[in-house]
C-alpha positions in Angstrom: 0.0 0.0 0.0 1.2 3.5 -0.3 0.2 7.0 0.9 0.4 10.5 -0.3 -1.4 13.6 0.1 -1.0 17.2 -0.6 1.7 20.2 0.6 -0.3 21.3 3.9 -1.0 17.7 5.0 -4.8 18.5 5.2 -5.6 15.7 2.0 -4.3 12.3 2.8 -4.6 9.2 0.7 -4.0 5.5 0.9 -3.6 3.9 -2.2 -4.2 -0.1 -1.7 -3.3 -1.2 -5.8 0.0 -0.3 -7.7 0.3 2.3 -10.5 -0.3 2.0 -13.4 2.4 3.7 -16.2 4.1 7.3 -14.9 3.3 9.2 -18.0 4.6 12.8 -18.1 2.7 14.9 -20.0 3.7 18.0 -21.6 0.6 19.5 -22.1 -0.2 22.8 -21.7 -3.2 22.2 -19.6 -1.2 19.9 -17.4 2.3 22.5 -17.2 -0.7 25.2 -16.2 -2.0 22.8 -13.3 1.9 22.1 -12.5 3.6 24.8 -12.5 6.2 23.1 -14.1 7.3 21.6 -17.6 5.0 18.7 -17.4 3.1 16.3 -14.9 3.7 13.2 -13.5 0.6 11.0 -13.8 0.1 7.4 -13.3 -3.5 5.6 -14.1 -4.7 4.1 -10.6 -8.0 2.4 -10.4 -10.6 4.4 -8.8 -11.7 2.3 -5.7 -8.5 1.4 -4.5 -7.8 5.4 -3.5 -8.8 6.1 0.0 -9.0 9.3 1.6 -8.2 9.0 5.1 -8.1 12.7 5.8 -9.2 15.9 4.2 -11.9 15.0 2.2 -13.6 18.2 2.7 -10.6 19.9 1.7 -11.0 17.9 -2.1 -11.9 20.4 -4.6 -13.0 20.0 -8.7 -12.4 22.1 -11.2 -13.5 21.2 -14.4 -10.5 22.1 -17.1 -12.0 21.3 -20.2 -14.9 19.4 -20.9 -15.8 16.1 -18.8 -12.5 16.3 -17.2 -12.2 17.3 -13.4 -8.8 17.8 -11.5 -8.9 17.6 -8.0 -6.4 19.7 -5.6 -6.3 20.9 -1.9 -8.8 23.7 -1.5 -6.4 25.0 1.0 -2.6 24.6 -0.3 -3.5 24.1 -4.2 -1.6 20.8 -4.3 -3.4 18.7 -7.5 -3.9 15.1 -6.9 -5.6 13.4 -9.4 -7.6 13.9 -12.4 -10.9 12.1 -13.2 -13.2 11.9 -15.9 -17.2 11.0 -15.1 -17.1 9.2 -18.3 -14.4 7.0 -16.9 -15.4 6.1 -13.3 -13.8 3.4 -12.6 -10.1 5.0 -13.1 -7.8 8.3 -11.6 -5.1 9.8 -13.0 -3.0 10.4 -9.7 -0.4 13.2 -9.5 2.8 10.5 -8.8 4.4 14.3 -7.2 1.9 13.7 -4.4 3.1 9.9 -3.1 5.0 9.6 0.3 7.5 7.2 -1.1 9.1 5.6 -4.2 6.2 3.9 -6.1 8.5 1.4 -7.9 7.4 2.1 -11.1 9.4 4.7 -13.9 8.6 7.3 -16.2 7.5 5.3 -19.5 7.2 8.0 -21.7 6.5 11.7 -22.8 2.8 12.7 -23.7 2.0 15.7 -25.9 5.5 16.9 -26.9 4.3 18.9 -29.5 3.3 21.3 -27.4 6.0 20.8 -24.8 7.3 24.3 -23.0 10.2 25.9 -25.6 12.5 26.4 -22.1 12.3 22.5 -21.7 14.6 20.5 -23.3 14.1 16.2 -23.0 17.5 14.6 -22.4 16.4 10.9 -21.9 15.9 8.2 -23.9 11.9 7.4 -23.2 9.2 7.4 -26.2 7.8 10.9 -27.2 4.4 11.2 -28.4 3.5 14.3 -30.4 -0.1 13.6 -28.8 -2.3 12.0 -27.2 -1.7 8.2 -28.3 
């Protein structure tokens, strides 16, 4: 099992499955919601994430069209994406875990449209988009 949660501690999670993939994704919705040059996002089955604190603290925000990220209404931290069409799957911010997962980066997502200031220096698969 592993546990994460967000940067003021208020959101906790237990997560009682393994990861799926760490996809980091380069698009611009997903550098927005980061801060950063790209997200680290790994497919996690829906039921096995547990909140065991903060749950009130969980806000949605719809970013485009049936998709909803969820972050810490008090801190910002994003934990997980989810789409209603989708229900039985997350896609979990990996940034938020407590310790090492196990799993590795298997790839770039959405390169095309990658941040110019960001250059890739390792040898995983790019995708263009969304494959």
């Amino acid at each position: 099992m592993l546990s994460g949660g967000c940067l003021c501690g208020g959101v906790r999670y237990a997560l009682e499955d393994t990861l799926g993939p760490i996809e980091l994704c380069h698009c611009t919705q997903c550098r927005r919601a980061s801060g950063s040059a790209f997200a680290a996002n790994a497919t996690v089955a829906a039921c096995a994430l547990r909140l065991v604190a903060g749950a009130g603290l969980v806000t949605e925000y719809e970013s485009s069209p049936g998709k909803l990220r969820a972050f810490c209404g008090r801190c910002g931290s994003p934990l997980y994406a989810r789409r209603p069409a989708a229900p039985a799957e997350l896609r979990l911010r990996v940034g938020t875990l407590d310790d090492d997962p196990a799993a590795r980066p298997s790839g770039h997502w959405h390169v095309a449209t990658k941040a110019a200031w960001f250059t890739i220096t390792d040898d995983l698969p790019q995708h263009p988009d969304e494959a």
